[in-house]
N, C-alpha and C positions, 0 to 999 in steps of 0.2 A: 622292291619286289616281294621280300618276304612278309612286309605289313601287310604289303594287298590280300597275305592268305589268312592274317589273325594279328593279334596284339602281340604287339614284343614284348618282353617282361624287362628281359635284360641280354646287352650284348658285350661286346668289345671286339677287340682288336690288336695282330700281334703281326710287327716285320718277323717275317720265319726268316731273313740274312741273319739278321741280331741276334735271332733267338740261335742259327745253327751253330755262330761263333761263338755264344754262352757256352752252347753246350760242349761244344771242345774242351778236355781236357788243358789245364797247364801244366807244363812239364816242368814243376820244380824243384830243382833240385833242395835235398833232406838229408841229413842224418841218420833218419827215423820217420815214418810218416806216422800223423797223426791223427787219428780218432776219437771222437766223443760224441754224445748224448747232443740232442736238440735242443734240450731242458736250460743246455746254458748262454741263450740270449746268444748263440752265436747264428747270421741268416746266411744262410745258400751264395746269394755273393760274397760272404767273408770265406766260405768254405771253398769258396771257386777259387779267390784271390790268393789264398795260402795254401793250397794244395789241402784242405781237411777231409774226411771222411765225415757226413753226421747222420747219426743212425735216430729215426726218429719214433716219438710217442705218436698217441691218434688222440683227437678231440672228434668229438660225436656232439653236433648242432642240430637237435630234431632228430628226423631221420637219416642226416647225411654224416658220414665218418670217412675225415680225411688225415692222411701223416698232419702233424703240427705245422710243419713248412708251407703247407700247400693253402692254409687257411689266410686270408686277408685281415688285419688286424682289425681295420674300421668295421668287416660284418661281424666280426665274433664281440666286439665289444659292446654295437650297437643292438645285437641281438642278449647280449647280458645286460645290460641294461630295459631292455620290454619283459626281460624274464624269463626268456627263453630255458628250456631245459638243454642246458647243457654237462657233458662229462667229460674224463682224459678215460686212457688204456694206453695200455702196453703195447707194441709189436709182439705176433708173436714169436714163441722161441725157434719155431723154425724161419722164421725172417730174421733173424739175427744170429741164428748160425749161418746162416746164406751172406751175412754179410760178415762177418769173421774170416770165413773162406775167399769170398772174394780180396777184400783187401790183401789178405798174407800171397797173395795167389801174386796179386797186379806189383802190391810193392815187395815180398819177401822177408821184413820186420815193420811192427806196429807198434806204435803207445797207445791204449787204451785208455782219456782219462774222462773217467766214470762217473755221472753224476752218482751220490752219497747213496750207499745202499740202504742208510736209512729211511732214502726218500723211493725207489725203485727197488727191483731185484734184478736189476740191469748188471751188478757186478758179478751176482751170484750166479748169474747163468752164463757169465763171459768164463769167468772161473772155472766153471764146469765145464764148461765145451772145452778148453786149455789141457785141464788134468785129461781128459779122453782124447784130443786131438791134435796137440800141438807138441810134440814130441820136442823137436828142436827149439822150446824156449822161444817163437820167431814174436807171438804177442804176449805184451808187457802191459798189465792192467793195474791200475791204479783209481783206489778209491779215493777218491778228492774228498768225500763226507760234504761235499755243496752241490750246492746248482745255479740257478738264475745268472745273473752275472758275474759272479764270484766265479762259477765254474767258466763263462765265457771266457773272463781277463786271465784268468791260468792258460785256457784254452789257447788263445791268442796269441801269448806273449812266448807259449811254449813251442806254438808254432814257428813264430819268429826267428827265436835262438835256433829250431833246428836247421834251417835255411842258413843259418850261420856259421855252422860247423860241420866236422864229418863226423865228429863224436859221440855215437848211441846212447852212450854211458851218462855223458856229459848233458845232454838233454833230458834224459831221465831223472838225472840229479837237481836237473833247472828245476824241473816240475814237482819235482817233490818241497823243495824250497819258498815254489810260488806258492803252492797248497798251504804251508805254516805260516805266509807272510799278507799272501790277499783277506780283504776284509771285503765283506758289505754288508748293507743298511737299506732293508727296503720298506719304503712309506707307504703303508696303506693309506685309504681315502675309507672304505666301508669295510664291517665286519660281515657282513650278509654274506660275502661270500662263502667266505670260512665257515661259513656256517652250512650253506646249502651243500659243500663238498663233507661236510663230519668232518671238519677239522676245529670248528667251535657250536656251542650248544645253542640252538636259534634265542634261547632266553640272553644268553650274556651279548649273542650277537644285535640283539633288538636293545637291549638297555645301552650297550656303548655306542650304536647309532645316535641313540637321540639324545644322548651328553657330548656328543660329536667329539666322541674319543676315537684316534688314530695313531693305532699301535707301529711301532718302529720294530721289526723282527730283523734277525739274520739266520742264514741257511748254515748249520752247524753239523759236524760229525750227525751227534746225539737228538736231529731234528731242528725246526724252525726256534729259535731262542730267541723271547719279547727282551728286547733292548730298552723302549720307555714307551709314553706315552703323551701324545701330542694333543693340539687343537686345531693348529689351522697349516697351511702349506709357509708362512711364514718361520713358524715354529722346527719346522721340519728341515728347511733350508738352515738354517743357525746350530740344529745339532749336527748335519752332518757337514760342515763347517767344521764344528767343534770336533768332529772324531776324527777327520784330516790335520788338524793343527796337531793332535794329541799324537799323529802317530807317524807324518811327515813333516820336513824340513822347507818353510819357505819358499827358501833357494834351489830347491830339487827340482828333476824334472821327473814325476810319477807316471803313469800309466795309470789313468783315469775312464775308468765306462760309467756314461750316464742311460738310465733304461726309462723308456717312455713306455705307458698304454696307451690312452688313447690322450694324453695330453704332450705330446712332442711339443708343440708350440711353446709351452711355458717350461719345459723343461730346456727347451732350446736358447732361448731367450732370457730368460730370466737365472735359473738356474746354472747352465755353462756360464755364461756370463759375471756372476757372481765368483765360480771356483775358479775362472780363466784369471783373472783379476786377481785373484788373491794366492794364483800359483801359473806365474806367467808362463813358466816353462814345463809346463806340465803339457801332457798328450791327453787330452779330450776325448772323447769320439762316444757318437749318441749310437745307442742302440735301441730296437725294440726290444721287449718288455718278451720273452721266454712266452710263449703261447701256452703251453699246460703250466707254466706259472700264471698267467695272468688268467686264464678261466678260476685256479682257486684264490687269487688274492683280489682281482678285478678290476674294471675300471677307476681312472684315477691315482691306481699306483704307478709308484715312480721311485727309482732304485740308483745308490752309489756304488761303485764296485773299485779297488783300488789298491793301487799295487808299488810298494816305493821300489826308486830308481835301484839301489842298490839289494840283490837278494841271493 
C-alpha cells in the first residue's frame, strides 16, 4: 500500500513483544553497579545482560547525528568507505550529569570506569559534577587511561566479579587490577583515516598507504602508542600471537575479546580459530569494533584485547 503512494527507499521491521522484553530491565544483583563510556566496544545487549550503564559519544554521517549505539556498523563503514564526511562528539554535559543523577538515584552506588581522559573529557567533567554533587562518596570514577576493547575486557570482567560478591571495595580493587593487567593491539588496515580525523598528517597518511604499511597501536594512559608496523593481515595474526605467548600461559584460561569492523567474517574464522587452538581454554568472545573508535581508525580494523586468568 505504501509503494502504491511513491518509492520506498528503505524499510524494516520490528516484533514490539521482543523488543518490550529487551527493554525490561534485569534485576541483577551487584556489589556495585557499573558504568562506562561506549567508546569501549561494549554493545546495548552486553549492557542489558550484565546490568551496565553505558553513556554514549555521537558520530554525525552527513547531516544525521546519532548516540554511537544507535548507528548500524555495515552503514557507517560502508558510508566511510564512499568517503563520506563523517565525525564523533561528545554528549553534552548536561546529558551526562542527567545521567550521573540517574544512575546513583536507581542504584545508590556507582563505578565509574572511564574511558582515558587523554582520549575524552569524559573523566574531567564526572569528577566535577562528584566534588559539587555527590557528597556521600556514592560514585567512584576511575580513569582506565583506554578505550576500544581494552576498556570493554576491564569493563566486562569487572562487571562479572561484581555479581559475584557483595564487596564494593573488593570490585573496585578488581578494576583497578584489570586496568595494570589488560592489554591491546589494534590492527589498522588504512592511515587515511587518521588522517581525515587530525590524528595523522594526510602526507604520512598517503605515503604509508601506498607502501601498504599497517600500524599496530595500543590505547595508552599517554594516548594511542605505535607498537610496529605490518604488511599484510597474515603478519598481524603472528604478532598478536606473539604478544599472547609473551604475556600468557598456554595452559590458562584468559579472557579474550576479539573486535571486528567490517570484517567479522575473517576475524571469526580465521582469527578465533587460530587463538582457540592455541589457548583451548581460554574465553573468546567477538565483539564489534567501538563505533567512534572505528570512524577514526576505519574499515578493516580489527583488534585483540586480553586479560590473564589470574589478576
Amino acid at each position: 500500500m505504501v509503494e502504491s503512494l511513491g518509492n520506498v527507499v528503505q524499510w524494516n521491521e520490528d516484533h514490539i513483544g521482543s523488543q518490550v522484553s529487551a527493554f525490561k530491565p534485569k534485576h541483577i544483583k551487584q556489589a556495585i553497579h557499573i558504568m562506562t563510556d561506549a567508546a569501549g566496544s561494549v554493545t546495548r545487549d552486553d549492557a542489558n545482560q550484565l546490568g551496565i550503564t553505558l553513556l554514549d559519544s555521537y558520530i554525525t554521517v552527513g547531516q544525521k547525528s546519532l548516540p554511537e549505539t544507535f548507528f548500524t556498523p555495515s552503514d557507517l563503514y560502508s558510508a566511510m568507505r564512499e568517503g563520506e564526511k563523517i565525525s564523533t562528539s561528545q554528549a553534552s554535559v548536561f546529558e551526562r550529569h542527567q545521567y550521573y543523577q540517574s544512575v546513583l538515584h536507581q542504584y545508590g552506588k556507582a563505578l565509574y570506569l572511564c574511558v582515558g581522559s587523554v582520549y575524552t573529557g569524559n573523566y574531567e567533567i564526572a569528577v566535577n559534577w562528584k566534588e559539587n554533587n555527590d557528597l556521600n562518596d556514592c560514585l567512584i570514577v576511575i580513569d582506565t587511561g583506554t578505550a576500544s576493547g581494552r576498556l570493554g575486557t576491564i569493563v566486562i570482567s569487572t562487571a562479572r566479579f561484581s555479581a559475584s560478591t557483595d564487596d564494593p571495595n573488593a570490585v573496585i580493587a578488581f578494576a583497578n587490577r584489570a586496568v595494570q593487567k589488560c592489554e591491546e593491539y589494534v590492527f589498522l588496515d588504512k592511515l587515511k583515516y587518521l588522517a581525515a580525523g587530525g590524528r595523522l598528517s594526510k602526507t604520512s597518511a598517503f605515503f604509508g598507504d601506498i607502501l601498504k604499511k599497517k600500524p599496530v597501536i595500543s590505547p595508552l594512559p599517554n594516548g594511542a602508542a605505535k607498537q610496529g608496523i605490518l604488511q599484510n593481515s597474515d603478519e598481524q595474526l603472528s604478532f598478536a600471537l606473539e604478544k599472547l605467548d609473551r604475556s600468557i600461559p598456554r595452559n590458562s584460561s584468559p579472557f579474550i575479546m576479539l573486535e571486528y569492523s567490517d570484517n567479522q567474517a575473517w576475524v571469526s574464522n580465521v582469527a578465533s580459530n587460530h587463538i582457540q587452538s592455541r589457548y583451548p581454554s581460554a574465553e573468546i568472545i567477538l565483539q564489534p569494533l567501538s563505533l567512534t573508535s572505528g570512524v577514526h581508525m576505519g574499515p578493516g580494523t580489527w583488534a585483540i584485547a586480553f586479560l590473564p586468568e589470574e589478576i
